[in-house]
FISELO-662148 format. One record per residue (C-alpha): x, y, z; residue number from 1. Coordinates in Angstrom, 3 decimals. Layout:
N
REC	c1	c2	c3	pos
REC	X	Y	Z	NUM
...
! end
This chain:
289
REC	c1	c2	c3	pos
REC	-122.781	-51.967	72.560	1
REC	-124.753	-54.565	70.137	2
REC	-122.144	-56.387	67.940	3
REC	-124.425	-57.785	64.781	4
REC	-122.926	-60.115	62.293	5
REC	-126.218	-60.907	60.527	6
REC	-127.977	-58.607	58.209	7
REC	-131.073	-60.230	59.488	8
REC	-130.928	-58.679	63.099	9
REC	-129.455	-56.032	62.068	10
REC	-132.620	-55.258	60.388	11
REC	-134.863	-55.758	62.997	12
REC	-132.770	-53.342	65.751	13
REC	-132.845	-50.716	62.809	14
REC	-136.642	-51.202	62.550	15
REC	-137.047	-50.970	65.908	16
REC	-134.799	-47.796	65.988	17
REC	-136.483	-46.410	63.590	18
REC	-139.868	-47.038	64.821	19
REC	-139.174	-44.762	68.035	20
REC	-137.627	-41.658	66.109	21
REC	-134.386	-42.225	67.127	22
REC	-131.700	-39.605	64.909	23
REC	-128.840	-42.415	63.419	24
REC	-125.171	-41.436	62.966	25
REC	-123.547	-43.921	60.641	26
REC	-119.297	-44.710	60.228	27
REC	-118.687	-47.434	57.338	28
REC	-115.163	-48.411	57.626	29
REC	-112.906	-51.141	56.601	30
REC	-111.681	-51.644	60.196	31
REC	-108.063	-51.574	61.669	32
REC	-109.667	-48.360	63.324	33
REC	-107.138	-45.520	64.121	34
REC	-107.329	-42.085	65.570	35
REC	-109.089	-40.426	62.376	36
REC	-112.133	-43.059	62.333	37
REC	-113.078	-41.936	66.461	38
REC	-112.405	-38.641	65.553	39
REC	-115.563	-39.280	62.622	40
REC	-117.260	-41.798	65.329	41
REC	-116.935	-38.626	68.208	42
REC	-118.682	-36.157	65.644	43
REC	-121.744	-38.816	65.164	44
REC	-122.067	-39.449	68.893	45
REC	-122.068	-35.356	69.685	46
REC	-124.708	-35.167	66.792	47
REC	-127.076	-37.939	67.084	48
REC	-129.061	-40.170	69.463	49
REC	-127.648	-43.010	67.838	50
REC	-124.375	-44.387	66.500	51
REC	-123.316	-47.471	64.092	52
REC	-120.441	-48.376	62.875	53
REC	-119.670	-51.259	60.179	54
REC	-116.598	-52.985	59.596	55
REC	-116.370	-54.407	56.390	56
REC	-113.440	-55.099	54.422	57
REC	-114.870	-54.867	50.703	58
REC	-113.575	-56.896	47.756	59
REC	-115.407	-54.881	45.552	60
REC	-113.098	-52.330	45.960	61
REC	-109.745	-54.444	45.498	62
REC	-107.895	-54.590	42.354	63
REC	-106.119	-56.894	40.817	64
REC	-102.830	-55.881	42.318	65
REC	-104.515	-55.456	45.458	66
REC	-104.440	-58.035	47.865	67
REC	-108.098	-58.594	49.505	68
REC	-106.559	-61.396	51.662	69
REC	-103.828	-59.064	53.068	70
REC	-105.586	-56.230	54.246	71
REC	-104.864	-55.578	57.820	72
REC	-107.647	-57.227	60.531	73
REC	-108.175	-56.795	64.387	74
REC	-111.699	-57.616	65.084	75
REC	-110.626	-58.084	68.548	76
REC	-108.886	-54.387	69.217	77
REC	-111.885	-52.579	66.922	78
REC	-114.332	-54.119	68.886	79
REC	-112.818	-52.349	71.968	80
REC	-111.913	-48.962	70.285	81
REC	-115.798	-49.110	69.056	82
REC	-116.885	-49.283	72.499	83
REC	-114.759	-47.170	73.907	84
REC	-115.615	-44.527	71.289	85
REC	-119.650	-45.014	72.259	86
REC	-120.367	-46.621	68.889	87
REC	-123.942	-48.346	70.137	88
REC	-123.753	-50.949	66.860	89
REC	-120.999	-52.350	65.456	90
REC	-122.136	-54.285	62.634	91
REC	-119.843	-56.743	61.257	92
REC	-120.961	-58.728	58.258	93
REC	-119.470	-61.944	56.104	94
REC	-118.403	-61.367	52.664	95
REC	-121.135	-64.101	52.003	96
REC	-124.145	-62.174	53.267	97
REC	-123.385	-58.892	51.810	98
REC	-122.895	-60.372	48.436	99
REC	-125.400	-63.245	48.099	100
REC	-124.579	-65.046	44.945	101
REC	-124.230	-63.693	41.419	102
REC	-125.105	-59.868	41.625	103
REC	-128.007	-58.929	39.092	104
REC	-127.828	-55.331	39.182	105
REC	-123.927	-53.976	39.218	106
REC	-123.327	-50.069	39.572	107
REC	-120.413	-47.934	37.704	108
REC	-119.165	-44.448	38.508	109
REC	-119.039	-42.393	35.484	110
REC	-118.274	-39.303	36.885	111
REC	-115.303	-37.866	39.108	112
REC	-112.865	-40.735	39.275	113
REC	-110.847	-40.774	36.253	114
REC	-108.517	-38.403	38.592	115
REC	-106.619	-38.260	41.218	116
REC	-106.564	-41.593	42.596	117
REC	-109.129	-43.386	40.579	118
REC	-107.200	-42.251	37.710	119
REC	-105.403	-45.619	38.663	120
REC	-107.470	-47.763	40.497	121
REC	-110.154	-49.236	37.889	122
REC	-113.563	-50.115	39.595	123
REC	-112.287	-49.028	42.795	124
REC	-115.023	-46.543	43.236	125
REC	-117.598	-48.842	41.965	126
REC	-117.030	-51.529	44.723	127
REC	-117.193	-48.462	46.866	128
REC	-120.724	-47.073	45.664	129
REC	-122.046	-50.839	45.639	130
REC	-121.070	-51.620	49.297	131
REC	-122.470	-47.970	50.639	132
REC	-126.171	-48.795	48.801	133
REC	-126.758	-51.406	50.562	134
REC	-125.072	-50.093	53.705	135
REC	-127.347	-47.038	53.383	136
REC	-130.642	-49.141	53.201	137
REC	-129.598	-51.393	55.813	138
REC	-128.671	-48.441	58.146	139
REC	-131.116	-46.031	57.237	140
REC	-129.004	-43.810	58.598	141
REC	-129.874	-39.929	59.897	142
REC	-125.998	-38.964	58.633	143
REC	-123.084	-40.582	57.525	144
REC	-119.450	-39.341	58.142	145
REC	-116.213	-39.590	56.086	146
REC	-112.693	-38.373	56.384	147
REC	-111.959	-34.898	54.154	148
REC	-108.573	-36.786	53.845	149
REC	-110.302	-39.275	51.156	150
REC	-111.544	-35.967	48.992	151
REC	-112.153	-37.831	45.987	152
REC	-114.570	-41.037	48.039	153
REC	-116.106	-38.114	49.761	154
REC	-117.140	-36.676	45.993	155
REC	-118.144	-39.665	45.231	156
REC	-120.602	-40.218	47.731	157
REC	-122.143	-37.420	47.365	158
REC	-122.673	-37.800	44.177	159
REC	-124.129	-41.195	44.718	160
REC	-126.669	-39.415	47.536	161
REC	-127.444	-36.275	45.155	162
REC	-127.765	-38.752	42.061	163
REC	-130.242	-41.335	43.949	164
REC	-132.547	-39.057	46.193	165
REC	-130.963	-41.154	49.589	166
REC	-132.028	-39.516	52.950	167
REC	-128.881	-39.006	54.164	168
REC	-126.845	-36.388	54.796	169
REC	-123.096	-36.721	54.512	170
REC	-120.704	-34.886	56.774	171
REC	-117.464	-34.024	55.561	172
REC	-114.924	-33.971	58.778	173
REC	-111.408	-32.406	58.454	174
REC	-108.273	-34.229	57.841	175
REC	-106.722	-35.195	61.166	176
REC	-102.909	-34.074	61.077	177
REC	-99.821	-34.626	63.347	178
REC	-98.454	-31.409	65.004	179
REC	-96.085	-30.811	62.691	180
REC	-99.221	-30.654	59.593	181
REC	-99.165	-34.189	58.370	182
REC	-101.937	-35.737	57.181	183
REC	-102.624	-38.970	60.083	184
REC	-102.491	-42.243	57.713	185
REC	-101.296	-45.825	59.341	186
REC	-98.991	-45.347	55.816	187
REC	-96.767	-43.163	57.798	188
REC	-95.107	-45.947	60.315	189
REC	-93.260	-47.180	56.785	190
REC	-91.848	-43.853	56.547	191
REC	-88.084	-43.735	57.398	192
REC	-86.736	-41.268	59.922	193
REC	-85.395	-38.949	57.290	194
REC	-88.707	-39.240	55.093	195
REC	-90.899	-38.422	58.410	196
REC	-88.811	-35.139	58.641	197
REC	-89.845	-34.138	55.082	198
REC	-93.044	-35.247	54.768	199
REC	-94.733	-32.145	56.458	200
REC	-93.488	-30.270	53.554	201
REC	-96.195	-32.161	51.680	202
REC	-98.744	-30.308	53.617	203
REC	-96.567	-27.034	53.969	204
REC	-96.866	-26.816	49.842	205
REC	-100.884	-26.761	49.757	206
REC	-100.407	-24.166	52.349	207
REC	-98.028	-21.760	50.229	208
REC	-100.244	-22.609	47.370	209
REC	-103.769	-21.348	49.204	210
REC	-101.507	-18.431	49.822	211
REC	-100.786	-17.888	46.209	212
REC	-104.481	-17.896	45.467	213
REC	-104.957	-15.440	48.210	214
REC	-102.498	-13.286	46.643	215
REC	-104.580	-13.396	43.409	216
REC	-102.801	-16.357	41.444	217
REC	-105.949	-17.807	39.448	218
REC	-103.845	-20.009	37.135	219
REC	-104.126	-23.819	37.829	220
REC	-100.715	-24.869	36.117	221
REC	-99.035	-22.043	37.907	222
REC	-100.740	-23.641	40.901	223
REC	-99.432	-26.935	40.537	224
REC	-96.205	-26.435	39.086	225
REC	-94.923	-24.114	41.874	226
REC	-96.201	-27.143	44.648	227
REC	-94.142	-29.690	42.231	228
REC	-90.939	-27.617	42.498	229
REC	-90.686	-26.860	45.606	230
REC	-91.481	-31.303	46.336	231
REC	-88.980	-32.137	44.370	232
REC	-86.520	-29.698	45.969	233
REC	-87.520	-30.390	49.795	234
REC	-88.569	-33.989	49.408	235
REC	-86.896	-37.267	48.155	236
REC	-89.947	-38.700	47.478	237
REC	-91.273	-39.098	43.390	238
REC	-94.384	-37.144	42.738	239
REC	-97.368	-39.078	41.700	240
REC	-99.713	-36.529	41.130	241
REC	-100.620	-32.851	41.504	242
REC	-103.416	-31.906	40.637	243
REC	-106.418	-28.972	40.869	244
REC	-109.902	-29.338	40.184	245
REC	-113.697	-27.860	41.134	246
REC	-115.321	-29.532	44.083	247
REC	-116.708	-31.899	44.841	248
REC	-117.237	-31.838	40.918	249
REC	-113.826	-32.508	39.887	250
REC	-113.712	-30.829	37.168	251
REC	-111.278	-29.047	35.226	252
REC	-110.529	-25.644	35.202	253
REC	-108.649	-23.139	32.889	254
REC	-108.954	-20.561	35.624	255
REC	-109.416	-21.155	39.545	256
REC	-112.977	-20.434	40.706	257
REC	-115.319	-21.334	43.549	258
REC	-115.048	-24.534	45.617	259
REC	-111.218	-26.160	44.476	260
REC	-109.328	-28.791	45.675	261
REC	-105.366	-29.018	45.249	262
REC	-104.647	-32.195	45.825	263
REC	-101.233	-34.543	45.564	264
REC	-99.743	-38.005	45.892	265
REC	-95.739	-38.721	46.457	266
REC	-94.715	-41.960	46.651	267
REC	-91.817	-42.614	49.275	268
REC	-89.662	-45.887	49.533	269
REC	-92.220	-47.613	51.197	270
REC	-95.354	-45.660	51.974	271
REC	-97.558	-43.736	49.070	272
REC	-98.968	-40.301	50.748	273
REC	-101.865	-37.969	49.867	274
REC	-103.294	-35.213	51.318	275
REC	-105.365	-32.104	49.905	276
REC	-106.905	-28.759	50.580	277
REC	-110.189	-27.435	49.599	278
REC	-110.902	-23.987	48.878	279
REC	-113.740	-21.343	48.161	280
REC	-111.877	-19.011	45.651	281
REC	-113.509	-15.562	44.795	282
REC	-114.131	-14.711	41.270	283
REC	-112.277	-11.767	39.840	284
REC	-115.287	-9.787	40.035	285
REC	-116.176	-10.187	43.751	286
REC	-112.426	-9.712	44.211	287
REC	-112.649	-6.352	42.496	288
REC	-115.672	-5.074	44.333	289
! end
């Protein structure tokens, strides 16, 4: 495994790369790797000749309550889980070379983040779209892979792609869960003993609420209030949001059609949780047919 800190060589290994036909599978993370980013690094090794990783832990994507400077770092440990995983790159650049001096050109989502999460987290998705362009044209790469688990970043992106022509293809990959249905997260050591026994309900609600749907329930606040209720009655945690929209759109929707996501947030005593479903919903005339 190559480990490049400068953008400079990491240019000329891409060229060369490149150059031979080589198929590139690419996993931008913010390191502190856990299970779910080998699970996304295992589906670019099985599906390319080629894998790179990045570990970059963006400002751009910190807000003010968010402390850059206490983000959790193991350079050491990734660089071992990285080559244990078969990543054949790790790329690991300064703050400084990524963002050379005063920006001249800054980029702004309009589109798809003023819910869910980003409903809260100003700019968030900007740093997000900033650091990926120039990851994408220093990569080049064949695909790129993200976590389902992140719904709305994974909308994003692909809107960024779709919007901007890039040759990449992005693969969605399934949230990784416990046995017991919860969604993996390095949020849920901060859980206490009591919360980690309800938090699978979390999961267990977007299940009864595909269900609904599947019985024919097409109404969105029907939807959303029932997974609410039943929360608040099996949980002790405080509900940040529920919430249904199209996909990867996000969208509203007076009536549940076509690709949805139900998606939630619960904040426990000391560890904020989210998880989601997404779902292909039949209209009511291809249900009648």
């Amino acid at each position: 495994m190559n480990v490049i800190t400068s953008i400079g060589d990491l240019k000329l290994h891409i060229e060369h790369l490149k150059n031979t036909g080589k198929t590139i599978g690419f996993v931008p993370t913010m390191g502190f790797l856990h299970e779910g980013h080998l699970i996304l690094t295992k589906e670019a090794r099985d599906n390319n000749e080629i894998v790179v990783m990045s570990i970059f832990v963006n400002p751009l994507q910190f807000g003010p309550n968010e402390d850059f400077d206490r983000y959790p770092r193991n350079v050491e440990r990734d660089t071992e889980l990285a080559r244990g995983a078969g990543v054949d790159i790790l790329f690991i650049p300064e703050v400084a070379d990524v963002y050379r001096g005063k920006q001249s050109v800054t980029m702004s989502v309009k589109e798809r983040v003023d819910v869910l999460c980003g409903r809260k987290r100003e700019g968030h998705f900007d740093g997000v779209v900033t650091v990926l362009t120039k990851l994408f044209h220093l990569v080049q790469p064949t695909r790129a892979y993200f976590g389902q688990k992140d719904a709305q970043q994974v909308a994003v992106v692909e809107g960024l792609v779709s919007d901007y022509f890039f040759p990449v293809e992005i693969v969605r990959i399934p949230t990784v869960r416990e046995e017991d249905g919860l969604a993996r997260s390095s949020r849920n050591v901060y859980l206490s003993p009591e919360e980690r026994v309800e938090a699978p309900f979390l999961y267990q609600s977007l299940k009864e609420a595909r269900k609904s749907i599947e019985g024919g329930e097409r109404n969105p606040s029907v939807i959303t209030g029932k997974i609410s209720d039943d929360i608040q009655e099996r949980t002790s945690g405080t509900i940040d949001y529920v919430e249904v929209h199209s996909y990867p759109e996000l969208e509203a929707l007076e009536r549940l059609e076509g690709d949805i996501i139900i998606a939630l947030a619960v904040q426990f005593q000391q560890a904020r949780l989210i998880d989601n479903i997404i779902i292909s919903v039949d209209s009511e005339e291809d249900s009648n047919v």
